[in-house]
C-alpha positions, 0 to 999 in steps of 0.5 A: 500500500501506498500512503501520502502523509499530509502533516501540518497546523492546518490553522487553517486548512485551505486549497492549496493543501487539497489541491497538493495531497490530491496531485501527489495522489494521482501523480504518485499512485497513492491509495490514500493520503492521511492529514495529520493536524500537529498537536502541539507544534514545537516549532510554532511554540511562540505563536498563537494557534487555535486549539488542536480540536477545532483544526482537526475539526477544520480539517475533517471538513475540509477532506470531506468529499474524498473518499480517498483522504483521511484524518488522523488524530496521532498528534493531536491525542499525543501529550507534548511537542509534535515530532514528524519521526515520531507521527511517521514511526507511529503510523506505520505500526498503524498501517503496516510496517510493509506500507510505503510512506510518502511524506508530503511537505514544502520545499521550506519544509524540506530544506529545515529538515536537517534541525528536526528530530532524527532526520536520518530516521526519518528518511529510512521511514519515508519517501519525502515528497517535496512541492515548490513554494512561491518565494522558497528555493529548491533545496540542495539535495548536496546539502540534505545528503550531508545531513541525512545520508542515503536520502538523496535518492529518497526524495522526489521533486515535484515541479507543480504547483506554484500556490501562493495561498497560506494560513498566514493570509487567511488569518489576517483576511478574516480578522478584516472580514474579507471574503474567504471563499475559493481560499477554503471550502466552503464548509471551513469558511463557515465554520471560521464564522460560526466560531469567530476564528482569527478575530484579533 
């Protein structure tokens, strides 16, 4: 089995990380993609962030109409900081050690992997799937294979697409009461209404 594994704050979660999980599924012949909402972010432990319970909440409803997405709740009913190589251990033992993982993340995401926990574990765990971000140089693979040896070969470049949408973006637009829509689906966009999310 080939599983996609979406991770992130998802605070909150838009289209461009459906329009991503997506591609990578049929670019990469997954059988599904797990999103995996942090719990508690170590690298965002200085910022605000809505709580764990409505972004995974944001989240199902964002992935409702796929049959082939999922949620998983590892890190948000994990106590303590969220580490990927932890999620990525727990989730095999969930899905089956024989499983093939492909994590999906940013270039951003990809070029800081050497400062996370164990990356040289996680790369023997996983296939790293890495999409372009708007503004983000292309990682150097020279680089990475310093840092985590043998994960060169393990890492998969996609070349689309180029979505400059975020969650910091989002955020700010409802704290001005700007329109959401085509930003989120639209069952996110009102449940950041029905929930006054992001107003100041």
């Amino acid at each position: 089995m080939k599983v996609g594994v979406m991770g992130g704050t998802f605070d909150p979660p838009h289209l461009a990380h459906l329009i991503i999980a997506e591609l990578a599924r049929v670019d990469l012949e997954l059988d599904r993609v797990i999103f995996i909402p942090a719990g508690d972010p170590w690298m965002k432990a200085t910022q605000k962030i809505t709580s764990a319970q409505k972004r995974a909440e944001m989240v199902g409803l964002a992935i409702a109409s796929n049959p082939a997405f999922s949620l998983s709740l590892i890190e948000v009913q994990r106590p303590g900081p969220s580490y990927t190589v932890d999620t990525v251990e727990q989730l095999l033992e969930e899905v089956g050690l024989n499983a093939d993982l492909f994590l999906l993340l940013g270039w951003d995401s990809v070029a800081e992997m050497p400062s996370w926990r164990a990356p040289y574990r996680l790369s023997k765990m996983a296939r790293i799937v890495a999409f372009p971000r708007p503004g983000v140089t292309k990682p150097d693979p020279a680089e990475l294979e310093k840092a985590m040896p043998g994960s060169a070969e393990k890492i998969v470049y996609m070349d689309e697409p180029y979505l400059s949408i975020s969650s910091t973006c989002i955020r700010q637009r409802a704290r001005e009461g700007k329109s959401l829509r085509y930003l989120v689906p639209d069952t996110v966009g009102l449940y950041i209404v029905e929930h006054n999310l992001y107003q100041g």
